[in-house]
C-alpha positions in Angstrom: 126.0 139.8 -1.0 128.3 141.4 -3.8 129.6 143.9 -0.6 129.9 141.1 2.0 132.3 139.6 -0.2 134.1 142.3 -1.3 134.7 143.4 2.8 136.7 140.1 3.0 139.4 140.9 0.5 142.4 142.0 1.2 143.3 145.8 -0.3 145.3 145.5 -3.4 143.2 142.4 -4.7 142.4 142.4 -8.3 138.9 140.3 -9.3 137.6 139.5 -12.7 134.4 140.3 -13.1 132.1 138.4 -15.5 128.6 139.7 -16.3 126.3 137.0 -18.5 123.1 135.9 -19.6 122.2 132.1 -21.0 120.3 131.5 -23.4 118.5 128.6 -22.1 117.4 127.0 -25.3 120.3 126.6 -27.0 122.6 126.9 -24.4 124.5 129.9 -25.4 126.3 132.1 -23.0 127.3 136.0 -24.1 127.9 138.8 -22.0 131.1 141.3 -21.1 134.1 141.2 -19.2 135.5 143.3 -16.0 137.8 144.2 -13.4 137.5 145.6 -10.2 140.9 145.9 -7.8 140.3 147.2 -4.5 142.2 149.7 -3.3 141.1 150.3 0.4 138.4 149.4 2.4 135.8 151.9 0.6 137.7 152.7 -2.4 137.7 150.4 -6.1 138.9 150.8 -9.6 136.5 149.6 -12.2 138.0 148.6 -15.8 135.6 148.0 -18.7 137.8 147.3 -21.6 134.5 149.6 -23.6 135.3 153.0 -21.5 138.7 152.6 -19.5 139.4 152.6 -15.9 137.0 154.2 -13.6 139.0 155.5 -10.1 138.1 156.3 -6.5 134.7 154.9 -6.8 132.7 153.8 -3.2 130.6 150.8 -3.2 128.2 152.7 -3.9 129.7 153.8 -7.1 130.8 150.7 -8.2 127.1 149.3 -7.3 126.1 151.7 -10.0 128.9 150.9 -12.4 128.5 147.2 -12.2 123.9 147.6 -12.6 124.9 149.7 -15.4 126.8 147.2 -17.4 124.6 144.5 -16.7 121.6 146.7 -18.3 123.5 147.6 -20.9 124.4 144.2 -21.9 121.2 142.7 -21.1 123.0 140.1 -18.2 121.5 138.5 -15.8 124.3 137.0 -14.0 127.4 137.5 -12.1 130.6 135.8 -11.6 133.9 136.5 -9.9 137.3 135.3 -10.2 140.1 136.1 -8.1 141.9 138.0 -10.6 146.0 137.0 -9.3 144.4 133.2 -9.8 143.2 133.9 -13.4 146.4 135.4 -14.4 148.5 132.5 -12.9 146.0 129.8 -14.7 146.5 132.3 -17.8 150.6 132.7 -17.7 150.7 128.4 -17.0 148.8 127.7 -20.3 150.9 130.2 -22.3 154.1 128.3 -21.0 152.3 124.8 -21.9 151.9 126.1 -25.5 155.1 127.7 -26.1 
């Protein structure tokens, strides 16, 4: 599902990429944040603010980059943002506050 969406953005497109896990319970939320910015049709760059920017990674590669994190961090969940939305919405509060 991940790849199906990825094949309709355009090259160039930056996504923020949430990984998460709830804690039902209490309702608590924790997990890690990413970004992946396609580059071509079969080519990513994966940023983890942890290790840096991962280049010319496949799907495949970035399949195993995103499992990894999500292991690591114990998530469960996924969510993406378009990433050019997220800084806009980002750069609007800023003004609102200055």
């Amino acid at each position: 599902m991940l790849f199906d969406g990825l094949k309709k953005i355009k090259p160039g497109t930056t996504l923020k990429l949430e990984i998460f896990k709830r804690i039902m319970n209490i309702n608590l939320f924790f997990g890690h944040s990413l970004l992946i910015k396609k580059v071509d049709e079969n080519d990513f760059i994966f940023f983890d603010p942890n290790t840096g920017e991962h280049r010319y990674l496949s799907e495949t590669d970035l399949e195993k980059k995103i499992n990894d994190r999500l292991n690591r961090f114990g998530c469960t969940n996924i969510l993406l943002v378009d990433g050019d939305s997220y800084i806009n919405h980002i750069k609007r509060q800023l003004k609102s506050e200055v």
